[in-house]
C-alpha positions as CSV (number, residue, x, y, z in Angstrom):
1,X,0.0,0.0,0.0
2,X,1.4,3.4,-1.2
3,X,-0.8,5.4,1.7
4,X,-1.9,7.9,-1.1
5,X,-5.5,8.3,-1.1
6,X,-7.6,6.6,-4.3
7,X,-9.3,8.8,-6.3
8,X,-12.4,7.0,-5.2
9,X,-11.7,8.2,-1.6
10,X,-10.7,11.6,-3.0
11,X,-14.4,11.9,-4.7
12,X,-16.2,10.9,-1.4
13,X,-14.1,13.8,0.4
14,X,-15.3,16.7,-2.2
15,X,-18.8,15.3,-1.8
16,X,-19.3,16.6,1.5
17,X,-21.1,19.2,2.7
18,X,-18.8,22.5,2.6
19,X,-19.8,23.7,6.7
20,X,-18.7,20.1,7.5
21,X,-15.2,20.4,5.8
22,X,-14.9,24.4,6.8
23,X,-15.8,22.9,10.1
24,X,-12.8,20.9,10.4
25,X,-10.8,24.0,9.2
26,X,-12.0,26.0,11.8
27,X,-11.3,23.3,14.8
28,X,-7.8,23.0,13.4
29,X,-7.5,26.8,13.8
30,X,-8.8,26.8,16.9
31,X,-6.7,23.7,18.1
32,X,-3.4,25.0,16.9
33,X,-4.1,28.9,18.4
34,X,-5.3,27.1,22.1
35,X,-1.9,25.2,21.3
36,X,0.6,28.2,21.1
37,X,-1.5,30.1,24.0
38,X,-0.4,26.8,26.3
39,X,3.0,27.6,25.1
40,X,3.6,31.1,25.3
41,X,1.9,31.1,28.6
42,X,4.1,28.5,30.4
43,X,7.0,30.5,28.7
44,X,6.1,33.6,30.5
45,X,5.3,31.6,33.9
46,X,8.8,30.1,33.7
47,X,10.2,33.7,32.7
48,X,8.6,35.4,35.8
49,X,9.9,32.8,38.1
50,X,13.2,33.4,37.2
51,X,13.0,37.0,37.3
52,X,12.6,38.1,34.1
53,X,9.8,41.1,34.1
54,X,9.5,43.8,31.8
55,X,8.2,46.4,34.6
C-alpha cells in the first residue's frame, strides 16, 4: 500500500457538505491557536519565576 488516497476516496471527500469540511478547518484553527497560547503562557510563567519582568 502506497498510503496515497484513491481517487475514489478523493471523490467521497469533495462530496461533502462544505460547513462540514470548513468545520474541520475552523477546529484546526482553533486547536493550533489554544496550542501556542499553552506555550507562550508556560513560557512567560517560567520567565517570571526566574525574574525576568519587563516592569
Amino acid at each position: 500500500m502506497s498510503g496515497k488516497p484513491s481517487l475514489h476516496e478523493i471523490e467521497q471527500a469533495e462530496k461533502r457538505p462544505l460547513w462540514r469540511r470548513l468545520g474541520w478547518l475552523a477546529m484546526i484553527w482553533a486547536g493550533s491557536v489554544l496550542a501556542l497560547f499553552v506555550v507562550a503562557s508556560l513560557m512567560r510563567m517560567f520567565m517570571n519565576a526566574a525574574g525576568l519582568t519587563t516592569h
